[in-house]
C-alpha positions as CSV (number, residue, x, y, z in Angstrom):
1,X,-30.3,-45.3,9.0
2,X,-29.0,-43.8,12.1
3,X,-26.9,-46.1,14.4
4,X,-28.1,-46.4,18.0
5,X,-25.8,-44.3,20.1
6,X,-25.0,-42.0,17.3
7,X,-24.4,-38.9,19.7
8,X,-22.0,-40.5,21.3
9,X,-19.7,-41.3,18.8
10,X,-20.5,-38.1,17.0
11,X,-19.6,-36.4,20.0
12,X,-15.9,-38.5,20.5
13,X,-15.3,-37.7,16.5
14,X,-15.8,-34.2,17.1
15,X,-13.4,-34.2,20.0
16,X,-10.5,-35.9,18.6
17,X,-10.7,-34.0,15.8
18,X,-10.6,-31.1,17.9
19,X,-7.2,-31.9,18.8
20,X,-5.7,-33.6,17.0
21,X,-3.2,-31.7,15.0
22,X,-4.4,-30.9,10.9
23,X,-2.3,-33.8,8.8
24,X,-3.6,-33.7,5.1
25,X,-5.3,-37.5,4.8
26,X,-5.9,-38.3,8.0
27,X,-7.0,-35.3,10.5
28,X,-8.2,-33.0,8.0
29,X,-11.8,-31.5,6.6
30,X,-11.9,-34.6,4.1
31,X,-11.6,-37.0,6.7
32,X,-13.4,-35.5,9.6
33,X,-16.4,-35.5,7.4
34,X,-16.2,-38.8,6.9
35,X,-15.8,-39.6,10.2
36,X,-19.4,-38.0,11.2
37,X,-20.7,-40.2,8.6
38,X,-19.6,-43.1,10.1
39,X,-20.7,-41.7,14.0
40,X,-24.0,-41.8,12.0
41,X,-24.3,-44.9,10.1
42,X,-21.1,-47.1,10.7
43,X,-20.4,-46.9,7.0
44,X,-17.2,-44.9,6.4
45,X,-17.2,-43.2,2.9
46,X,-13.5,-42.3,3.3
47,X,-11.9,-45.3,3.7
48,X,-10.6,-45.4,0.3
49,X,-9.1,-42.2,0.4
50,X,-7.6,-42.5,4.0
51,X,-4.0,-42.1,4.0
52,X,-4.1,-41.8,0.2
53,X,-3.1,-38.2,-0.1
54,X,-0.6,-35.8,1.8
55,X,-1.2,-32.5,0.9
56,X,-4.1,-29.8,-0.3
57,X,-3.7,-30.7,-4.3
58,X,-4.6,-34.2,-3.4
59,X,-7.5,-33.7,-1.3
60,X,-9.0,-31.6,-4.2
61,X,-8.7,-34.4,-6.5
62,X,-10.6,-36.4,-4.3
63,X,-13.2,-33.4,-3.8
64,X,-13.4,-33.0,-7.4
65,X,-13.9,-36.9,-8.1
66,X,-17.0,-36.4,-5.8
C-alpha cells in the first residue's frame, strides 16, 4: 500500500540523490532504490545493508543475495 503523500517524498528522494555525490552504501543505485521504496510505503528494504558495504564487490554480494 502506497503512503499518502507518496509524490512528495518520491520527488525529495529523487532530488537528494541527484546530488548528492555517488558513495558505495549510502548514495548509490542500491540505496537509492531503496529509498523509492520507502517514498512509497514507509518500509525501507535497505536498512540492513545501509552502511554495510564500501565499494562495487560488496554491493554485488548484496545484489546477488537478492
Amino acid at each position: 500500500m502506497r503512503f499518502e503523500h507518496w509524490p512528495v517524498r518520491l520527488n525529495a528522494v529523487i532530488g537528494k540523490h541527484r546530488r548528492a555525490p555517488h558513495v558505495w552504501g549510502r548514495s548509490d543505485c542500491i540505496m537509492f532504490a531503496a529509498e523509492c521504496v520507502w517514498a512509497l510505503t514507509q518500509k525501507f528494504p535497505g536498512e540492513k545493508h545501509f552502511g554495510n558495504y564500501d565499494d562495487e564487490t560488496g554491493a554485488l554480494r548484496i545484489i546477488a543475495e537478492y
